[in-house]
C-alpha positions in Angstrom: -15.3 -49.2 -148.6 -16.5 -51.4 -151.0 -19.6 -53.5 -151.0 -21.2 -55.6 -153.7 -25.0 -55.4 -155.4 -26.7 -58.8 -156.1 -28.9 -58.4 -159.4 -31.1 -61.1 -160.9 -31.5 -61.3 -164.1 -28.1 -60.6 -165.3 -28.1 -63.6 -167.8 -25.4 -62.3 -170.6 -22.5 -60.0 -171.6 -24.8 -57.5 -172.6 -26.5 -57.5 -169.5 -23.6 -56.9 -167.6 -22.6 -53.8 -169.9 -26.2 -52.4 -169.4 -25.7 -52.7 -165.6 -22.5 -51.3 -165.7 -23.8 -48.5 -168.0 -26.3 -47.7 -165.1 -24.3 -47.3 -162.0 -21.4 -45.4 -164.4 -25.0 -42.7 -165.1 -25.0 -42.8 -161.4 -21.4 -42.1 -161.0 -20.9 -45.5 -158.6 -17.4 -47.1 -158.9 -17.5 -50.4 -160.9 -15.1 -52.6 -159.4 -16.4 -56.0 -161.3 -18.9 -57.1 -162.6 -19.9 -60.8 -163.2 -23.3 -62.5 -163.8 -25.7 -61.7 -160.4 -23.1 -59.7 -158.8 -21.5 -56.0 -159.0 -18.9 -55.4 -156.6 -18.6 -51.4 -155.9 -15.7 -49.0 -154.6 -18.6 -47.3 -152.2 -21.7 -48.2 -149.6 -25.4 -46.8 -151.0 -26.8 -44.1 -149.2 -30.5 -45.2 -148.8 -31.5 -42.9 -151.7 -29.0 -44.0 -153.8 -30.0 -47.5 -153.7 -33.3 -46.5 -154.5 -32.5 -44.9 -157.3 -30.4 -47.6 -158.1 -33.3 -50.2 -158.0 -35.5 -48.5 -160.2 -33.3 -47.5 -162.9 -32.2 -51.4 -162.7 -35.8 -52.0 -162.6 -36.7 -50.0 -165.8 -34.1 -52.5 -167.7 -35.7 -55.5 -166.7 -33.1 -56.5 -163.2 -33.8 -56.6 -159.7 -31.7 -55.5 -157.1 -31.9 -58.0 -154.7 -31.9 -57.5 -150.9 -32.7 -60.9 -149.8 -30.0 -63.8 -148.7 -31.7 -66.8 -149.6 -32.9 -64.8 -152.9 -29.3 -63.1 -153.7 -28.2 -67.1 -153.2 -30.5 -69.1 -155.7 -29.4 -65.6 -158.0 -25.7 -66.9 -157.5 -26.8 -70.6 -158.0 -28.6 -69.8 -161.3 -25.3 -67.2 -162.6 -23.3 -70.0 -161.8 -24.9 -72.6 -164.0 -25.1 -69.7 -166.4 -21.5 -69.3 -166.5 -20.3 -73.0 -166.7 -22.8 -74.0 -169.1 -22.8 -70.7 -171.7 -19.5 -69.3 -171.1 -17.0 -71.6 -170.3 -15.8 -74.7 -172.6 -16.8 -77.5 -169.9 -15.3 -80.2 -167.7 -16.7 -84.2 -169.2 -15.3 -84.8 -165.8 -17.0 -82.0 -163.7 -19.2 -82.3 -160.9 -22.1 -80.2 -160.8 -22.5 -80.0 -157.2 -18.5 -79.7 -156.5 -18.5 -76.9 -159.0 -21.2 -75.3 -157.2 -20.1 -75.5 -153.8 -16.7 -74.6 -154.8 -18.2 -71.4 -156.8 -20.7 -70.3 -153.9 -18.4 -71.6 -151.1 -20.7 -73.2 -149.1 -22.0 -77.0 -148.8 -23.8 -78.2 -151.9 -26.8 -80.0 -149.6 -27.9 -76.8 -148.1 -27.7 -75.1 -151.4 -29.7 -77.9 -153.3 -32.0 -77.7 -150.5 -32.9 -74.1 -150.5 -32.5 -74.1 -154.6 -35.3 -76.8 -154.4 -37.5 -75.0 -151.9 -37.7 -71.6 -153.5 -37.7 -72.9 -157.4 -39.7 -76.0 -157.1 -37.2 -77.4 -159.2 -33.6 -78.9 -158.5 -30.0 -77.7 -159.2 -29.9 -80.9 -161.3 -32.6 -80.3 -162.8 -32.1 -76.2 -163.9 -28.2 -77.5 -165.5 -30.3 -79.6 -167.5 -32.5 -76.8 -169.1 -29.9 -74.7 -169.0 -27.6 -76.9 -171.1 -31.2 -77.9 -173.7 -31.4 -74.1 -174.1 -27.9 -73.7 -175.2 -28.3 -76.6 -177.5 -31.4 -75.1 -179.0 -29.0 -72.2 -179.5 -26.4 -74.1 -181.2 -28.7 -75.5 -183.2 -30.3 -72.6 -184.4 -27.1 -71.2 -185.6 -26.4 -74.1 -187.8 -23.2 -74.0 -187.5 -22.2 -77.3 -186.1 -23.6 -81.2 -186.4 -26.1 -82.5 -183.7 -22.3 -84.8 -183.3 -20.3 -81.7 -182.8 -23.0 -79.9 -180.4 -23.2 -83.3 -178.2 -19.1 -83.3 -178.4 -19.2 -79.4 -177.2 -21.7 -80.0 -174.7 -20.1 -83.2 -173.1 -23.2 -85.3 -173.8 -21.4 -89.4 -173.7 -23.0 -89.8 -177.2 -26.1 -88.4 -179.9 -28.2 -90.0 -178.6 -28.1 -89.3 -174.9 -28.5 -85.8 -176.3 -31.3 -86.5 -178.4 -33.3 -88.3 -175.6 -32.8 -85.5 -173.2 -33.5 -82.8 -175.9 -36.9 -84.7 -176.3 -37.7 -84.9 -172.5 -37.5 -81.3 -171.9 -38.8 -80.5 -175.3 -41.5 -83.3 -176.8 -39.5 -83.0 -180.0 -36.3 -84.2 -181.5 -33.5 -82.0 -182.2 -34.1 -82.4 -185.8 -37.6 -81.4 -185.7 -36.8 -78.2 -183.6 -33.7 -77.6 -186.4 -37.7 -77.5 -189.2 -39.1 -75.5 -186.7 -39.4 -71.4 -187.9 -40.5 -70.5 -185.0 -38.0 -69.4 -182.3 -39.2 -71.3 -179.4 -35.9 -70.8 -177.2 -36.7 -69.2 -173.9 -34.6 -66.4 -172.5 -31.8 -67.6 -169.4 -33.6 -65.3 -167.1 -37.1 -67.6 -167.3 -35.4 -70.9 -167.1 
């Protein structure tokens, strides 16, 4: 019978190979694994899980038991996903995408995202997609035109002026910066 594990904190490919890595030293089935969620060929004996949560633990995830925890977990892995992983929509709608990925109405879902974070769905997307333009610019790979292009921002300057909301400072003046001030996923 197969169940599935929720696990915050699962941010990145890596993460999902460490996680994997775990349950395989435990000898649990992997059946998949995305970002927050582990789907397994067995049910956890009471022990096991234990032992699951605190070898998950030592790497810096938490097995979560909780609904309305396991759900903001899903919310967050989903943003993850869309804005990190996948070459976005211009034309797609947050809270369609959201619903559709979680499968349950988006006004519930904003509701409990906004009473457990503080902070609204909206609102996480946006510092979600400013981290991954700190990331892109970081690399130096690609113009502050290219990066707003990639990130379906309507022009530079939208970019720039939410850049410098979340921020205080201009993309250009993070680019001068030395310092790596980009936060991990897991703390936005």
């Amino acid at each position: 019978m197969n169940s599935t594990l929720y696990i915050k904190n699962m941010v990145c490919d890596r993460c999902k190979m460490a996680v994997e890595s775990v349950l395989t030293k435990l000898q649990i089935v992997t059946l998949n694994v995305e970002l927050g969620e582990v789907i397994i060929g067995q049910e956890l004996s009471d022990t096991l899980r234990k032992t699951v949560k605190e070898e998950l633990e030592a790497l810096g995830f938490e097995l979560l038991d909780d609904q309305r925890q396991r759900t903001i977990t899903q919310i967050k892995s989903a943003i993850i996903k869309i804005v990190h992983y996948q070459q976005s929509d211009p034309t797609l709608n947050l809270s369609d995408y959201i619903s559709t990925e979680l499968r349950q109405e988006y006004s519930s879902l904003s509701k409990l995202f906004s009473e457990v974070t503080g902070m609204t769905i909206e609102k996480h997307y946006i510092a979600q997609r400013i981290e991954r333009v700190k990331e892109l610019i970081k690399y130096d790979e690609l113009s502050l035109t290219q990066i707003a292009l990639q990130m379906n921002y309507s022009s530079v300057a939208h970019l720039s002026s939410q850049f410098k909301t979340i921020t205080g400072m201009t993309p250009s003046a993070f680019k001068a910066m030395k310092a790596n001030t980009r936060m991990p996923l897991d703390q936005i």
